[in-house]
KELOPA-440391 format. One line per 3 residues: for each residue x negated, y, z negated of C-alpha. Coordinates in steps of 0.05 Angstrom, whole numbers. Example, Ala and Ser with C-alpha at 12.3 -4.5 7.8 and 13.67 -1.06 7.14 Angstrom:
2
-246 -90 -156; -273 -21 -143 .
END
This chain:
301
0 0 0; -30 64 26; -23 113 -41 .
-33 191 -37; -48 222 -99; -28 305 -102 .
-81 351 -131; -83 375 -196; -89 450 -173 .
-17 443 -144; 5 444 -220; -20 503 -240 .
21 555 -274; 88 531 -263; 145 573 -289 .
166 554 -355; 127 484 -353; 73 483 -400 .
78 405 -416; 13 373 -421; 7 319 -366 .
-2 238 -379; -3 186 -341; 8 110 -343 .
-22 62 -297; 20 5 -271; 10 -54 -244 .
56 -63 -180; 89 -134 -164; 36 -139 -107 .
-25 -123 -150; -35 -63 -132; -48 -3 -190 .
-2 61 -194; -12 115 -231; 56 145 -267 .
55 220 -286; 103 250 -344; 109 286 -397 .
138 286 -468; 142 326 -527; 176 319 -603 .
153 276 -653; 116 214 -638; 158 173 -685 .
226 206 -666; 279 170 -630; 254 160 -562 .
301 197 -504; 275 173 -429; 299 215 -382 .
296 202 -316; 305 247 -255; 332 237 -175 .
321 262 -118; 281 295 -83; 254 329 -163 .
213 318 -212; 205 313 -287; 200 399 -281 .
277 388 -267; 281 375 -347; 229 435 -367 .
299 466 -406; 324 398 -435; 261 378 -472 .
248 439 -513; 319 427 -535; 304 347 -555 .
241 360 -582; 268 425 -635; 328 362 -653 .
269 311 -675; 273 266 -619; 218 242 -572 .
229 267 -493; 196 223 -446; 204 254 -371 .
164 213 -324; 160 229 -249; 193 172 -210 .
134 138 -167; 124 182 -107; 148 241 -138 .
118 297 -189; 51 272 -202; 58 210 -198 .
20 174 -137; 56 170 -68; 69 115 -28 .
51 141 29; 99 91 81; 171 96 78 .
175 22 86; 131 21 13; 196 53 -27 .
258 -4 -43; 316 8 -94; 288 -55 -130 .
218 -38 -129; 238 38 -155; 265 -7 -212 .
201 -47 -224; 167 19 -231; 197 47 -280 .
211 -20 -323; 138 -23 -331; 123 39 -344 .
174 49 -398; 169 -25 -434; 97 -52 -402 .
57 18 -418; 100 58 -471; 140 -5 -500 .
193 38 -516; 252 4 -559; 324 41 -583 .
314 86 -520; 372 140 -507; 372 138 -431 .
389 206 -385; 403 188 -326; 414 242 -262 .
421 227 -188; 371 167 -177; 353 170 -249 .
415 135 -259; 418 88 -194; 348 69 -225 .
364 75 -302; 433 36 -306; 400 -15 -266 .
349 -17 -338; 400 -14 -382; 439 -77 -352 .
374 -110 -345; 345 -97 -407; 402 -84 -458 .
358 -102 -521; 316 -38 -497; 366 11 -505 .
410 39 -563; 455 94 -517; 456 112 -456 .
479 187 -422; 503 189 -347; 499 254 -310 .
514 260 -245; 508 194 -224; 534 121 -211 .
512 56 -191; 545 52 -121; 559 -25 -89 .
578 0 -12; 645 -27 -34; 673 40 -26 .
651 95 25; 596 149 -2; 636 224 7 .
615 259 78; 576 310 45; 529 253 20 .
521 234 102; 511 294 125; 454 294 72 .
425 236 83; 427 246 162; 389 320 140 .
344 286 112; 320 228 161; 318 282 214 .
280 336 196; 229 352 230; 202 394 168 .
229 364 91; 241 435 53; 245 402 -10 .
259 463 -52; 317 492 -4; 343 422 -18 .
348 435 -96; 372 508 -81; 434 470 -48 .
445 434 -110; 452 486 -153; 500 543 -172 .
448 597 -196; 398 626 -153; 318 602 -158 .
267 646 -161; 220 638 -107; 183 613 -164 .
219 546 -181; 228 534 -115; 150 523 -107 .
146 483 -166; 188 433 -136; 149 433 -70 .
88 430 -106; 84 357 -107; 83 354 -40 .
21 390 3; 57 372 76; 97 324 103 .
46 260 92; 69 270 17; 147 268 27 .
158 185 42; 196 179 -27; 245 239 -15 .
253 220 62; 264 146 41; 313 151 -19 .
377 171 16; 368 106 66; 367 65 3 .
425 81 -22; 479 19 -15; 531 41 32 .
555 -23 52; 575 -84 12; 526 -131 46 .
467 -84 23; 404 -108 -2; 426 -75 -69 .
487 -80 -74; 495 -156 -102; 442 -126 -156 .
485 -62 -171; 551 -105 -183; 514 -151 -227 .
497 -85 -272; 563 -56 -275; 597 -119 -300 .
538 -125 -359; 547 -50 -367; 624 -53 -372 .
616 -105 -424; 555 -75 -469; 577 -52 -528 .
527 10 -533; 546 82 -532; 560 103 -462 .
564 183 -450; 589 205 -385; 568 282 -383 .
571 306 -312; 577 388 -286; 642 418 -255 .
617 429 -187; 584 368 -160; 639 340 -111 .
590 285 -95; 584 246 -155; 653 270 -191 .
693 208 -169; 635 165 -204; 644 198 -271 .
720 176 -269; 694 112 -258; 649 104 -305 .
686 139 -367; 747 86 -349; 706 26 -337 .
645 23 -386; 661 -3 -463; 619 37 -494 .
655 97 -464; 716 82 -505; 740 135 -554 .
684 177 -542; 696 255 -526; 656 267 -446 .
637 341 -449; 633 364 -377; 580 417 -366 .
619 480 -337; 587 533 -281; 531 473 -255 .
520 440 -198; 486 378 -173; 425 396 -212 .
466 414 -282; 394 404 -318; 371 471 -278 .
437 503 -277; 446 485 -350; 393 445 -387 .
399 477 -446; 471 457 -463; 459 393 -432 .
398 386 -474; 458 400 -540; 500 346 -514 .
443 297 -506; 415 318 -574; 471 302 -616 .
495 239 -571; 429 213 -589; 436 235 -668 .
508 209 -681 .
END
C-alpha cells in the first residue's frame, strides 16, 4: 500500500487548535504499518469519550467539543480517520474499504489505547465506522452518542442531495475540501478554518480517502457492506447500553436516520434526544460547544 504522509508544517497555527499531536502506529491486516494522528485532552484517568469524525474532516472538526469534555473531567480522544488529518494516506482509492476503515480504528482504539467504558461520538462516517465498533465490540463501550449519522444497508434509497454529492465528488477535477465543509454548515468560515481543513491535504495526490468515501457508502442491498451493517443494527437494537441520538435541525440528509435510530435502538428508550438547533451537517462547527454539553452530561449520568 502506497502511504503519503502530510508535513508537519501544514499544522501550523491553526485557528483555535492548539492540541498537542500523537500518534499510534497500527499494524494493517496486510502487514503493513500506519501511523494514526489525534489528539486528546482531560484527565488521563477520566472517562474516556472517542470521538470520531466523517467526511471529508478531521479531528479539528471537534477543536470546540473537547475543551468542553475535558473542563467536565472526561478524557477526549479525537483521532483522524486513516487518510485524513494527520494520519497517513493511502494514497490509491482502491486502498480505502468500509471494513478496512473499521479495522483501523478498532486497533487503534483497543490494540494501541486499550480503551474500555468508552462513550462513543459518532458524526457522518464517524458513525458508519463507530456503530460498526459498538456492535462488534459491545464489552468496549458503556454509551454511545449518534450525531448526524446512521448505519445505512442499501435497503432503502440514500436522499438525492447525498447523489448529487457523491457524483461531486467522483468528478472533480479539483477536490475543494474546505468549500465542501462550508456547504455543510449554517455559519460562515473564516477563510481561516477553511484552510485548516485543507491542510491535510497539499494537492490532489493526498485526497484518495475523501474521493473514495462517498463510493463506499452501501446504496444497494447486495453491497459489500451492507450484510455487515444489518448484522450491527440488530446487535445494536438489542444492546442494552445508553443510546443518545443528538442530531442538528438542518441536516436533511441524515434526519430520516435519527428517526430511525431513536425508534429502533433499546438503549434509546426513555431517554430525552436534544436536537441541536441553528446547525448544519457539521453541528460540531456550527455548534460544538452545546454539543460538547450534551455529550458531557450523557457521558456523566
Amino acid at each position: 500500500m502506497r502511504l503519503l504522509r502530510t508535513p508537519d508544517d501544514r499544522f501550523s497555527d491553526l485557528p483555535d487548535f492548539d492540541f498537542e499531536p500523537r500518534y499510534a502506529e497500527l499494524v494493517d491486516l496486510h502487514g503493513g504499518v500506519i501511523r494514526v494522528g489525534y489528539v486528546e485532552a482531560g484527565p488521563e484517568d477520566g472517562p474516556p469519550v472517542l470521538l470520531l469524525h466523517g467526511e471529508p474532516t478531521w479531528s479539528y472538526l471537534y477543536r470546540k467539543v473537547i475543551p468542553v469534555l475535558a473542563d467536565a473531567g472526561l478524557r477526549a480522544i479525537a483521532p483522524d480517520l486513516v487518510g485524513f488529518g494527520r494520519s497517513d494516506k493511502p494514497g490509491d482509492m482502491v486502498d480505502h474499504t468500509y471494513q478496512r476503515h473499521v479495522e483501523w480504528m478498532r486497533a487503534f482504539a483497543f490494540d494501541v489505547l486499550d480503551l474500555t467504558d468508552v462513550t462513543l461520538v459518532g458524526q457522518d462516517w464517524g458513525g458508519l465506522i463507530g456503530l460498526r465498533l459498538v456492535a462488534e465490540n459491545p464489552d468496549r463501550f458503556a454509551r454511545v452518542v449518534a450525531a448526524n449519522t446512521g448505519l445505512p444497508t442499501g435497503d432503502t434509497d440514500m436522499p438525492e442531495l447525498w447523489h448529487k454529492f457523491r457524483d461531486t465528488v467522483e468528478n472533480a477535477q479539483v477536490l475543494d475540501v474546505g468549500r465542501f465543509v462550508q456547504s455543510g454548515c449554517q455559519t460562515k468560515l473564516s477563510e481561516e478554518v477553511r484552510a485548516a481543513y485543507d491542510a491535510p491535504f497539499p494537492n490532489e495526490m493526498y485526497k484518495a480517502a475523501p474521493r473514495a468515501m462517498p463510493s463506499l457508502v452501501p446504496i444497494t442491498p447486495d453491497d459489500p457492506a451492507s450484510a455487515a451493517n444489518r448484522a450491527a443494527l440488530k446487535v445494536l437494537s438489542e444492546l442494552n447500553k445508553p443510546f443518545l441520538v443528538s442530531f442538528s435541525d438542518g441536516d436533511p440528509i441524515t434526519a430520516p436516520w435519527g428517526l430511525e435510530l431513536r425508534g429502533s435502538m433499546r438503549g434509546a428508550r426513555e431517554l430525552e434526544h436534544p436536537t441541536i438547533t441553528g446547525a448544519g451537517h457539521f453541528l460540531q462547527e456550527d455548534a460544538g460547544g452545546r454539543l460538547g454539553e450534551v455529550i458531557a452530561r450523557f457521558a456523566h449520568s
